[in-house]
N, C-alpha and C positions, 0 to 999 in steps of 0.2 A: 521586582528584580528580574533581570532578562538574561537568560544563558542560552549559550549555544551549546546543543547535545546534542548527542546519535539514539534513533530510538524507532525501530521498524511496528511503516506502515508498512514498516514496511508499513506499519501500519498503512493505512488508506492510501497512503497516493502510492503511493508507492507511489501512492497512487499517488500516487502516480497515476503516477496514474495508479496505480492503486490507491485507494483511497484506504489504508491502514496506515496511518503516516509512519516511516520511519525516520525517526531521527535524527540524522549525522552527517557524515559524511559518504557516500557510494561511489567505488571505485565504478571507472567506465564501462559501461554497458555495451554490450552488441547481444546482438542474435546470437542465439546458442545454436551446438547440432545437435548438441540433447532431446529428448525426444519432447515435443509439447505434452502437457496434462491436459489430454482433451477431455471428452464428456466420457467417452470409453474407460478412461483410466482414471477418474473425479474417485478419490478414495473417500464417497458418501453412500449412506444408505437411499436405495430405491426410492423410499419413500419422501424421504428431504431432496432427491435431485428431480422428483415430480415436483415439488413446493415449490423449487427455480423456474420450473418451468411454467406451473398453472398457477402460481401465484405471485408470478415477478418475486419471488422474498430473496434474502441472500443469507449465505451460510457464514459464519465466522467463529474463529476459537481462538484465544489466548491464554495461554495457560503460563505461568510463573511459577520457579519456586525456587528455593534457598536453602541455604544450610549458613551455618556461622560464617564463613569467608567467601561461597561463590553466590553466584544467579545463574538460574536459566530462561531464556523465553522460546518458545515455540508456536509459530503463529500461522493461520490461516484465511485466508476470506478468499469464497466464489461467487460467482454470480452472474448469471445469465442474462444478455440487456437485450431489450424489446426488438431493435435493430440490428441488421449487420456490422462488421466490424470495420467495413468505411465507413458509413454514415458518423457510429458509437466513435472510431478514434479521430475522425474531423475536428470534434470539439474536446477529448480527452486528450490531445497532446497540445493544446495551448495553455500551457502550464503559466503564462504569466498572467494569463487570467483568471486563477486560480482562488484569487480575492474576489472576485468578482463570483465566483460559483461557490463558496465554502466557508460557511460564518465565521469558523474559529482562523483563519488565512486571515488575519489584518491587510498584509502587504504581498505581495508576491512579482518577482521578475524573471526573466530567462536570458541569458546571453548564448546567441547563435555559435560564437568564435568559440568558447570555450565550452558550450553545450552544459553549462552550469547555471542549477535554479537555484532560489535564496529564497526562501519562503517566512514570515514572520507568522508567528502561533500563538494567540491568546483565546484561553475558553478558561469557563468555572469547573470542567472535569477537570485543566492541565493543573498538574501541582505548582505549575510556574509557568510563566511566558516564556516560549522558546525559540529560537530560530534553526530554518532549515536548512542549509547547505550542501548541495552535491550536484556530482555530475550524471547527466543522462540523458541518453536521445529523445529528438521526438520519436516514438514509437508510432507507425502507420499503419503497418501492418499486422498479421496473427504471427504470431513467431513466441520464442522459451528466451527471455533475456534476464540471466544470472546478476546476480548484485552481491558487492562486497562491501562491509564498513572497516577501511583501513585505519582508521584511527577515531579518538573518543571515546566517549562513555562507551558504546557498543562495541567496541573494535573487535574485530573477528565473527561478525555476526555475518553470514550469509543466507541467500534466498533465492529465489525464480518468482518470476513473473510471467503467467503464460496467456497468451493470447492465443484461442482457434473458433471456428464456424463450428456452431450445433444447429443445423435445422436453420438456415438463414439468418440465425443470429451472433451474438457476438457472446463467448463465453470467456469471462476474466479468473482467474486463479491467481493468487500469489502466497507462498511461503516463506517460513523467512523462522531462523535458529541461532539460539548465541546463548553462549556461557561466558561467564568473565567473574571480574570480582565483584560482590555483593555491593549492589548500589544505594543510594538512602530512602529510593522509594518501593515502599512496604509492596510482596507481592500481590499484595489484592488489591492494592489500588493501581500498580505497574497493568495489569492482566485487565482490570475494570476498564480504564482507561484509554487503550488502546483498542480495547472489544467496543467502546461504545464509539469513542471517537470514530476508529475503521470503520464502522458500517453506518455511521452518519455520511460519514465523506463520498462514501460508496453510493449510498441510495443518494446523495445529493446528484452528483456527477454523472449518474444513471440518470437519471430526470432532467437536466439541463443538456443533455446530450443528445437526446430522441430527435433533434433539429440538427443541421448542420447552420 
């Protein structure tokens, strides 16, 4: 059975490009003037933002929880890529090739005119095949660009997605928060799921990227 949901990579792609997929639907993006989450402002410990660095690894957290009538989720993933952030977003904003880079992406398209991607989702973590829907630029640049879920299961969820240079490289961040009404899937497996899938998406998209 195949639905269409809202559900933050944010997870991955946002990834997008981020690679925590979210969900849904995402109102339109631009550049923020809020201030970027660079390396300076990375709310991690010393020792895990050395790990990004001397060990390519990436950081990510989803955390879930509930009570009888609501949900909440609040999600994280960073990660610092091998290369600069031309090189790194040459091949992360070709979003219709996104099947082509991301096992659980069966399908994926983009339309230039209405800057809206469609992405189809099947993997054994998802509790169901899903589809993705929304709008969003090619991103080219480092810049802070805000995302909204105006309607669907997540609606009312928002986030950032930040792109800047650390050290010649290209450093990704994305956030992303929502409460709403208690949905059907259990939060350990909502939190599991989105933690694994995001930072599959992430290290894939990191790896296929190192090339223009």
């Amino acid at each position: 059975m195949q639905q269409t949901l809202n559900i933050k990579a944010i997870f991955y792609l946002i990834l997008h490009l981020i690679p925590c997929i979210s969900l849904g639907l995402i109102s339109p993006v631009m550049a923020s003037q809020k201030t970027v989450l660079d390396w300076q402002r990375l709310p991690l410990e010393n020792s895990t933002k050395e790990k990004l660095i001397s060990d390519n690894a990436l950081y990510c957290k989803s955390k879930v929880e509930s009570d009888e009538a609501t949900q909440s989720l609040q999600y994280f993933i960073a990660g610092l890529h091998k290369k600069n952030c031309r090189v790194a977003l040459s091949k992360l904003s070709q979003y219709e090739r996104f099947s082509e880079f991301i096992d659980f992406v069966e399908k994926s398209s983009y339309d230039e005119k209405s800057k809206r991607i469609t992405l189809y989702l099947g993997h054994l973590l998802l509790p169901f095949d899903m589809i993705l829907d929304f709008e969003i630029p090619r991103i080219k640049k480092p810049g802070i660009y805000p995302f909204h879920f105006d309607k669907g299961f997540l609606k009312g969820l928002t986030g950032e997605i930040s792109v800047s240079t650390h050290r010649n490289r290209c450093l990704f961040v994305s956030e992303a928060r929502w409460k709403g009404p208690k949905s059907r899937i259990p939060d350990q497996v909502f939190s599991f799921f989105s933690q694994a899938l995001g930072k599959n998406a992430m290290e894939t998209l990191f790896r296929i990227s190192l090339t223009r």
